[in-house]
N, C-alpha and C positions, 0 to 999 in steps of 0.2 A: 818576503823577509822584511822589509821595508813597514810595511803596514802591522805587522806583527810585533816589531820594537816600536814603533811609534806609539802603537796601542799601550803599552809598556809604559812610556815615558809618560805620555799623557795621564796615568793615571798617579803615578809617582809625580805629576809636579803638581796637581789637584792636594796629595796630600802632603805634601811636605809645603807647600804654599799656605795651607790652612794652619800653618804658626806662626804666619805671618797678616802683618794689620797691611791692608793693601797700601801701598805708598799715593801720596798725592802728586797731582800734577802742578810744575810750577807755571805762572803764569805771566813770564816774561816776552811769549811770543805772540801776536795774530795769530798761527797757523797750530796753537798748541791742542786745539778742539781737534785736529785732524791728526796728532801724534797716536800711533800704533805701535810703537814699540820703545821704549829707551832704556837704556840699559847706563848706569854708572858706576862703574867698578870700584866703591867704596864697599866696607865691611856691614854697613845697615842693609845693602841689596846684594848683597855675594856669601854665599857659605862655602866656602871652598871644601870644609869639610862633608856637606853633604854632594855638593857638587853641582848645586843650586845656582842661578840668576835668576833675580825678579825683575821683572820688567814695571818700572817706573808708571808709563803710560795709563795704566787700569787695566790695558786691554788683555793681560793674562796670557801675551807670548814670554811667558820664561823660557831661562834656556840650561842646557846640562852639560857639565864640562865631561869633558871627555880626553885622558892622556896626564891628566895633571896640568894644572896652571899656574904660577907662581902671581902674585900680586908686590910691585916694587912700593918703597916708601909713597909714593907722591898718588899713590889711587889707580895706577896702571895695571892688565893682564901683562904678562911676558909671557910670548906663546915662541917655542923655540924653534920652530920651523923644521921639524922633524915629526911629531906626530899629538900634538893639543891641537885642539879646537872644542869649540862650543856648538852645540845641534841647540837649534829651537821649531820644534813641530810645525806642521803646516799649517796654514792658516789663510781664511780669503784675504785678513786684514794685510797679509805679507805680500799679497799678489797686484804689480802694476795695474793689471786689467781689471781689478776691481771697480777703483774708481776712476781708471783713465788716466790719472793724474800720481807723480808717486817720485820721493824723496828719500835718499838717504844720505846721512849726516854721519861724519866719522873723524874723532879727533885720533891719533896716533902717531907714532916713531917709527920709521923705518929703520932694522937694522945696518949699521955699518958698514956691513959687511953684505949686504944686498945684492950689489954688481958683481962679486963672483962667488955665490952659495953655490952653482955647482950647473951643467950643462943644459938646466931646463930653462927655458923662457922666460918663464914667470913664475910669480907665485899669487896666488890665491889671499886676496884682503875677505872678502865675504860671495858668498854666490846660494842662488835658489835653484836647482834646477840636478837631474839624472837623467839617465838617457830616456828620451820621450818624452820628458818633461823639466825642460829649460826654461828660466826666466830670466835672468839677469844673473851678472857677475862685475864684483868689483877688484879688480887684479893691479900687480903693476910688474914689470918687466925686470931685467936685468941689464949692464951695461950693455954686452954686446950678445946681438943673439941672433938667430938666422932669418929673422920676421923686420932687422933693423927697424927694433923700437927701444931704442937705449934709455933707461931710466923713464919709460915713459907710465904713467897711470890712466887705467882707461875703468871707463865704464859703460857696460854693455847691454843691451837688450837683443833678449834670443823668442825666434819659434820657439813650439816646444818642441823641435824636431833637432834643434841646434843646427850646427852650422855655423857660417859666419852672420856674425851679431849688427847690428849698428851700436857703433861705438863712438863717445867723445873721452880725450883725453889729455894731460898735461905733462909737456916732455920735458924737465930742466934737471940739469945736473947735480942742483943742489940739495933733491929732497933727502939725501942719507941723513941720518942723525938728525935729523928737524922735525917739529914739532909743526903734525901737519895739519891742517882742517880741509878734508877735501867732502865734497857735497856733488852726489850724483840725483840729475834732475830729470824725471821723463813727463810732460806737458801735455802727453796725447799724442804729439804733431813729432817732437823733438825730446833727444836725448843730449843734455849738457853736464859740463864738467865746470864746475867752479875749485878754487886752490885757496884757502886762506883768505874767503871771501870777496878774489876777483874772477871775474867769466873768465872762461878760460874756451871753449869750443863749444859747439853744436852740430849737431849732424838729424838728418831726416830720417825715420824711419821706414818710410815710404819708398827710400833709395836702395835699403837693404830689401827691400818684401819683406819687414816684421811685421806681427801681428802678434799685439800683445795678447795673449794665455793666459788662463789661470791651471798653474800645472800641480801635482800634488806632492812635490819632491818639499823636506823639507829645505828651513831656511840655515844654511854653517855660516860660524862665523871661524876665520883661520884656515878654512879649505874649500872644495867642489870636486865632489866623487874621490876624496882620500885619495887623489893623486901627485898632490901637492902641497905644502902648510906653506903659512904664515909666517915669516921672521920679523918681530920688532915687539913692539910695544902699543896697547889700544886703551884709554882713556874712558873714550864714550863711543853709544851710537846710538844715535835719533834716524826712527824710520816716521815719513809723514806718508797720509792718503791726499798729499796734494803735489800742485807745483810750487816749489819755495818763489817767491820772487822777487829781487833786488835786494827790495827792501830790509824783509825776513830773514836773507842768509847776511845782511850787515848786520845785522844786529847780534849777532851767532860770537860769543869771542874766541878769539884764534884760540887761545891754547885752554 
């Protein structure tokens, strides 16, 4: 089923792509030779009417909305945490283990109302991965839940067999309603979590027995396996085939 709508998509964003001049890449970062996907949810890269994203990068991961999406004044998706999100097809360039090295960059607002949307754990910011084939996820929590991880944001890398991940994450009370910049880092060695462009954790992946995979699930943005969506608001997101480093993610502006 899977590879039969992929097949679909892939051939639907070939054409509906080809009305469009490929966007350039800006060249404010070191690390921008190594961007693979970005996405800015302004009206030059978004047809909400077709249901199109173009991906900034070059590299030709668009993505297709799916559920409906609404776009606020200021250039934001509002995904309502009921049933939108965005699919963007498989790709190696999406895959940690590609180059070993592997970033993702994410401006957004958590909803308000975050800590008690309703008996699940968490919910789902972005994740690559279906059963067999798991790669990462970037989730955050609720206030009180049965795992006590109250308000915390993690990101994870999985087998592809899943299981439990190696994760880094950043627990404070105050992410509701903030406008957030959080940046998940895998180095080869380590998985970290930067907040608004300070460290925040690291964890080995060696301590979990991960091995990063290249798995064939695509890439959601607002869910992982339609078991959960997204509540808040998302800005941007820059995917790199590298490790960002100090420097690179200062340079990043918070909002």
């Amino acid at each position: 089923m899977w590879m039969g709508a992929l097949f679909v998509l892939n051939i639907s964003i070939l054409f509906l792509a080809s009305f469009y001049l490929s966007p350039e890449k800006d060249n404010n970062l070191d690390a921008e030779e190594y961007l693979v996907m970005h996405y800015v949810f302004k009206e030059d890269f978004i047809d909400l009417n077709r249901g199109i994203i173009l991906d900034r990068s070059g590299s030709k991961n668009h993505g297709f909305i799916h559920g409906g999406i609404k776009m606020n004044e200021n250039g934001g998706l509002i995904f309502n945490g009921e049933d939108n999100y965005i699919i963007v097809p498989d790709s190696d360039s999406l895959s940690p283990s590609t180059n070993g090295h592997f970033s993702i960059a994410i401006w957004m607002t958590l909803s308000s109302d975050f800590s008690t949307i309703d008996n699940k754990n968490y919910r789902t910011i972005l994740g690559k991965g279906y059963p067999g084939n798991y790669e990462y996820v970037l989730r955050y929590y609720n206030s009180t839940n049965s795992e006590d991880k109250p308000y915390r944001i993690s990101f994870y890398l999985f087998n592809l067999s899943g299981g439990l991940g190696a994760g880094s994450y950043v627990q404070e009370t105050s992410q509701s309603d903030e406008q957030l910049l959080i940046i998940g880092v895998f180095n080869g060695t380590h998985v970290q979590m930067w907040k608004n462009g300070d460290f925040k954790d690291s964890d080995s992946i060696d301590d979990y027995g991960i091995i990063s995979s290249n798995g064939e699930a695509p890439l959601q943005i607002g869910t992982l396996d339609n078991l959960n969506y997204f509540k808040g608001t998302i800005s941007e997101i820059r995917i790199y085939s590298k490790a960002l480093d100090f420097h690179e993610i200062k340079r990043f502006p918070k909002t």
